[in-house]
Structure formats: structure tokens, C-alpha cells
C-alpha positions as CSV (number, residue, x, y, z in Angstrom):
1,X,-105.6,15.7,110.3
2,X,-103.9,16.9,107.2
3,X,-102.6,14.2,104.8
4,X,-98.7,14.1,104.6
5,X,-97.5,15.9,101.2
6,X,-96.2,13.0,98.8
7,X,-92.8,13.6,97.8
8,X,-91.6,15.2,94.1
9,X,-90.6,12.4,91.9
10,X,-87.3,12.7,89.3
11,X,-87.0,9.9,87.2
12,X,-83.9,9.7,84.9
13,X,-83.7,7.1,82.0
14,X,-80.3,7.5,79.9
15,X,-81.7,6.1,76.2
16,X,-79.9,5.4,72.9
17,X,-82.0,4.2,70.2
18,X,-84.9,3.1,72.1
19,X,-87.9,4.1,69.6
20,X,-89.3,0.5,70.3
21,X,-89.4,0.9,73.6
22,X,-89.5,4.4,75.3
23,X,-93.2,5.1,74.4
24,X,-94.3,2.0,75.9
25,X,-92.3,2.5,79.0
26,X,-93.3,5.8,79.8
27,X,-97.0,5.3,79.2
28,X,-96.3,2.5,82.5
29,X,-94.2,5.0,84.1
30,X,-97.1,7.7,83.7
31,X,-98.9,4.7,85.1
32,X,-97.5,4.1,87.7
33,X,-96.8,7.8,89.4
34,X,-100.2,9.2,88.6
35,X,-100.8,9.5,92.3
36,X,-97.4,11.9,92.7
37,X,-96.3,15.1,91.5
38,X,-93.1,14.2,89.3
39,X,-91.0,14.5,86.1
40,X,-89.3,12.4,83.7
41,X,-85.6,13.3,82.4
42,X,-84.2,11.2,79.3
43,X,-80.8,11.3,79.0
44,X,-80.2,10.7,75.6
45,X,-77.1,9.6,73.5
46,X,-73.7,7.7,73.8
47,X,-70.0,7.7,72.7
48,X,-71.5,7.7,69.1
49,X,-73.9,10.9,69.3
50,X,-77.0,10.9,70.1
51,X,-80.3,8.3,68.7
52,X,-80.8,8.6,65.1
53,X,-84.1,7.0,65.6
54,X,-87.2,8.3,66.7
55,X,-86.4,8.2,70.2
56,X,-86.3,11.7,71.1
57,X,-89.3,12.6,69.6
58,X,-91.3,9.9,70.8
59,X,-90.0,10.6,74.8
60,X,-90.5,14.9,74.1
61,X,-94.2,14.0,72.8
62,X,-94.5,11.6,75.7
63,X,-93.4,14.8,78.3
64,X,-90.4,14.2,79.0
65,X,-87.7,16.6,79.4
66,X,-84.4,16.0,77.2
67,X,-81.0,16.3,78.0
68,X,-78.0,14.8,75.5
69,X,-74.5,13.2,76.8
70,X,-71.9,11.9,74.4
71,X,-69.8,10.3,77.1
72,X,-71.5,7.0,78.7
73,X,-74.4,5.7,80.6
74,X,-72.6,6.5,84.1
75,X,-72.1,10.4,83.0
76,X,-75.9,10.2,81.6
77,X,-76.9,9.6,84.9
78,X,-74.6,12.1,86.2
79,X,-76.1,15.0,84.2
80,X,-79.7,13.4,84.8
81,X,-79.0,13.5,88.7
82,X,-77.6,16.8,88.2
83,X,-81.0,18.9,86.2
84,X,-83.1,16.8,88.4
85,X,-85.6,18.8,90.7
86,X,-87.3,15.4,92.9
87,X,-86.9,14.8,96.5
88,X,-86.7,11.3,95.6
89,X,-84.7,10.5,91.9
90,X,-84.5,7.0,90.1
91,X,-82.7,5.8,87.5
92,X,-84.1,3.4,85.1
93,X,-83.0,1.6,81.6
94,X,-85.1,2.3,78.6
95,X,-85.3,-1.2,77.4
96,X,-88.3,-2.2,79.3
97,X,-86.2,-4.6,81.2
98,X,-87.1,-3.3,84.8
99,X,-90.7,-3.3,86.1
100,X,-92.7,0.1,86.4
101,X,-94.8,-1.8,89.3
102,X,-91.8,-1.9,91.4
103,X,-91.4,2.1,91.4
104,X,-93.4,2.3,94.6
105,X,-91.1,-0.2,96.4
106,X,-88.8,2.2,95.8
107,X,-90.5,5.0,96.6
108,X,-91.3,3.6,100.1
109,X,-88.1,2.8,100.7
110,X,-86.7,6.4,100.5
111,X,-89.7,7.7,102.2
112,X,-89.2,5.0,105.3
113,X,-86.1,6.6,105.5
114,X,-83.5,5.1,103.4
115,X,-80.9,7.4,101.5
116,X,-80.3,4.8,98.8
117,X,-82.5,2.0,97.6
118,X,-81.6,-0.6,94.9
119,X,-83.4,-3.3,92.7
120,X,-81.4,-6.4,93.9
121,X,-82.2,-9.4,91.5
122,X,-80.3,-12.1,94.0
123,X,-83.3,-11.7,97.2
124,X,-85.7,-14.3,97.6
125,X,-88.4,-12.8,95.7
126,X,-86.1,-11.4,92.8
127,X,-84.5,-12.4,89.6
128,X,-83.8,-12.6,85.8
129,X,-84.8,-13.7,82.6
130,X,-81.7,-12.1,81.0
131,X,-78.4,-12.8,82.6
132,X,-76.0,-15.2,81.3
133,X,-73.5,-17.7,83.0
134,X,-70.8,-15.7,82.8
135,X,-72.6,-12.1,83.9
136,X,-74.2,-13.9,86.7
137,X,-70.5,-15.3,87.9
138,X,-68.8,-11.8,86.6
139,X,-71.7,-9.8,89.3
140,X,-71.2,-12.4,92.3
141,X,-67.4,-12.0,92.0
142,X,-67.8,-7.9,92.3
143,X,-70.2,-8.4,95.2
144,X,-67.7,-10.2,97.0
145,X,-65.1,-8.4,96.1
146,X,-67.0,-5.0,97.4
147,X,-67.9,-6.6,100.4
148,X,-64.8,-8.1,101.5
149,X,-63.2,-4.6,100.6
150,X,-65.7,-1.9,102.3
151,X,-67.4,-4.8,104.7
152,X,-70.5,-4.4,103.0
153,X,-73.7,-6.7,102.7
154,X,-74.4,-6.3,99.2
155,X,-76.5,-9.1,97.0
156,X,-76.3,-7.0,93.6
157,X,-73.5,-5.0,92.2
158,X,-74.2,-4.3,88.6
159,X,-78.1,-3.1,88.5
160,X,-79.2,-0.1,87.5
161,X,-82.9,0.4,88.6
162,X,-82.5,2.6,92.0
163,X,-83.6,5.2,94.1
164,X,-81.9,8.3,96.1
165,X,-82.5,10.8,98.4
166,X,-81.2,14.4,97.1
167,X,-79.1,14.5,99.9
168,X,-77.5,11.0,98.8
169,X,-77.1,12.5,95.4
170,X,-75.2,15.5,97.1
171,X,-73.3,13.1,99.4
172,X,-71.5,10.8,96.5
173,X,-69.9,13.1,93.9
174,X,-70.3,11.0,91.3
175,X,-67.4,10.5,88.4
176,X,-67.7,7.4,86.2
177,X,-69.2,7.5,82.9
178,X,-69.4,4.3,81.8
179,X,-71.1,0.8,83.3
180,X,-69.2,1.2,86.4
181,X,-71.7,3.8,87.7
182,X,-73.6,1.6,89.5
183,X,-70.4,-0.3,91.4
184,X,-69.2,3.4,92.0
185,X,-72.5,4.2,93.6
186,X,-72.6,0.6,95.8
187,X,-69.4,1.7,97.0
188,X,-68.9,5.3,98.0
189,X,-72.5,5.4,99.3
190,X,-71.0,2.5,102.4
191,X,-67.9,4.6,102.2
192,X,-70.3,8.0,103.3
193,X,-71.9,5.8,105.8
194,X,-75.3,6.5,104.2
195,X,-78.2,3.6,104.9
196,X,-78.3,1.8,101.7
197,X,-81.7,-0.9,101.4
198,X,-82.4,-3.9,99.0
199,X,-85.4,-4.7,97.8
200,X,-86.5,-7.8,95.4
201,X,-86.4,-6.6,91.6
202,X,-87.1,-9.0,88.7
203,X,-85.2,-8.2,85.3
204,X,-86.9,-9.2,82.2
205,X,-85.5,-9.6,78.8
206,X,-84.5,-6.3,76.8
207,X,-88.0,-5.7,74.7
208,X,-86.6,-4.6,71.5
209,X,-83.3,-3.1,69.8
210,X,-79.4,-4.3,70.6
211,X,-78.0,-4.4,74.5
212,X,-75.6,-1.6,75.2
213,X,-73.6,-3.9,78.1
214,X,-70.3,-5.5,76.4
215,X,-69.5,-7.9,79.3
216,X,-66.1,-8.5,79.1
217,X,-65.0,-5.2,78.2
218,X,-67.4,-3.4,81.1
219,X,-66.7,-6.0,83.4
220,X,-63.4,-4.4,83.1
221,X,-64.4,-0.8,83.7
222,X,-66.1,-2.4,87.0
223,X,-63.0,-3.6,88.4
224,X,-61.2,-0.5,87.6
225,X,-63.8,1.2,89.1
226,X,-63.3,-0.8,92.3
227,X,-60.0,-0.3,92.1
228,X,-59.6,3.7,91.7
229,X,-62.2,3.9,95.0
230,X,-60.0,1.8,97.2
């Protein structure tokens, strides 16, 4: 009996300033999809320009392929999405914070038939080493709040280590360019009635460098984002 084909794999990792961290993440990456056909886009740059460290050279040297945004995280993962040629895509941070061992849980979640699979860190077999009080009370309240609004069963609003389908990609037109991406995602993708599964993910602490997220000011942006989708 021939073997099934394994599916093309897209990952897209926005990055700004990441020298300290990019190589070693896409060594594990590498890793981690040797047994699949795939590519790697980085997404690099923010409101700013793009890294004036070594990140781009370290991620080209590494194989990936480079494309530069000047808007936000949520429109680096639009144009990433966008150039990406992988039956299954999935977005990741650079900052080592998400687990490359957790790709093929992602992976088999599309391939079982899922359109959307995301890294929840509030299942029983999930977590974080690098949420404060007040982000863990500021991501509960949006998960209510989405809930309550679109009768959804979400656990995690606010988490950007995912997976799609293409045809999920197609399906949710994505607008926002800043840290409500992911709350934009959570929300249209119950809104297109396309089957949406959790899965345990463990955050660890950034490795190296300064944290992009602003909590107060993109916790914001989040419930705009809620808002404008209503």
C-alpha cells in the first residue's frame, strides 16, 4: 500500500530584533520537521523599521525566506500567511517562548481534520512561566467576553503559536495589524463556522532581548478588536 504523502509545511515567525534567539530556534524548528517537506518565512520588522541587529542575516543563513512589514505583528502575519505556499501554515514567536516539540501536535491536528488549531496554555496539560497577574486576568476576561458574544468554548484568547488549513487562511480575511490578530482570528474563524481545536501548549519565558507585548495598551487594541467584529 502506498504511504500517505505528508503535507507541505509553511511556518511564519514575524521577528524584530531577535539575533539572540532566531538561530537557535530554527536549528529546533529544522529539528523538528525533518521528516516533512516545508519552509520557513520570517517576517521581519515593526512600526520602527526593520531589526538593526543581526537578525536577518542570521534567519537568511539559517534558510529562511525574508519578507519585511513596517505595520505590526497582526499584518506580519498577514503578509506571512499571504507568500506562504504549505497546506498546513503556523505561526510562531521568535523569542523561544513556544516549544518546537509541540509542532507535530499541531500538525496532527490539521491533518485529523481540523481547519484551525491553537496552543491553549489554560488545558490540563498546559501553561506558563511568563504571564503576569494582570495578563492572566486581562486574557480570561477576553475569553469570556468572546464566548459569551459568538457562544464560543474558547480557553485561550491572546496566544500566538497556531496552525491553519489554507482553506482557513482563505476563509477569514484577515485585517488587524497589531496584538489583536490572534482575538481576530478566535473570532471570525467561530463566526465562518470552521472547526477550531485546542491543544495543551506550555509558554516559557522570552530567552533573550525586550518583549514586544505592552499590556495595557494592547489589551486595548484586543477589545477594540472585539468590538469592530461584533
Amino acid at each position: 500500500m502506498a504511504s500517505m504523502r505528508r503535507p507541505y509545511i509553511t511556518m511564519v515567525i514575524p521577528t524584530l530584533n531577535e539575533e539572540r534567539n532566531i538561530g537557535k530556534l530554527l536549528g529546533s524548528v529544522k529539528g523538528e520537521l525533518r521528516k516533512y517537506d516545508y519552509e520557513i518565512i520570517v517576517v521581519d520588522g515593526g512600526a520602527g523599521g526593520p531589526s538593526t541587529d543581526r537578525t536577518v542575516d542570521i534567519a537568511r543563513k539559517d534558510g529562511a525566506r525574508i519578507i519585511y512589514d513596517d505595520k505590526g505583528k497582526g499584518s506580519a502575519l498577514i503578509r506571512g500567511f499571504a507568500a506562504a505556499r504549505g497546506d498546513i501554515i503556523i505561526s510562531m514567536d521568535a523569542d523561544l517562548s513556544n516549544r518546537p516539540n509541540e509542532l507535530r501536535l499541531l500538525i496532527a491536528g490539521i491533518e485529523a481534520g481540523y481547519d484551525i488549531c491553537v496552543g491553549s496554555r489554560f488545558l490540563t496539560g498546559g501553561g506558563s512561566s511568563d504571564m503576569p497577574l494582570l495578563r492572566v486576568i486581562g486574557n480570561k476576561a477576553f475569553v469570556m467576553l468572546v464566548n459569551l458574544i459568538y457562544r464560543a468554548e474558547y480557553t485561550d484568547m491572546c496566544y500566538g503559536y497556531r496552525s491553519f488549513s489554507r482553506k482557513a487562511i482563505r476563509r477569514i480575511r484577515l485585517t488587524e495589524r497589531g496584538f489583536g490578530i490572534e482575538t481576530e482570528i478566535n473570532i471570525k474563524a467561530k463566526k465562518s463556522g470552521l472547526r477550531v481545536l485546542e491543544v495543551p501548549s506550555f509558554e516559557k519565558k522570552r530567552a533573550a532581548g525586550e518583549a514586544k507585548l505592552r499590556t495595557l495598551s494592547d489589551g486595548w487594541q484586543i477589545l477594540k478588536t472585539i468590538a469592530k467584529n461584533m
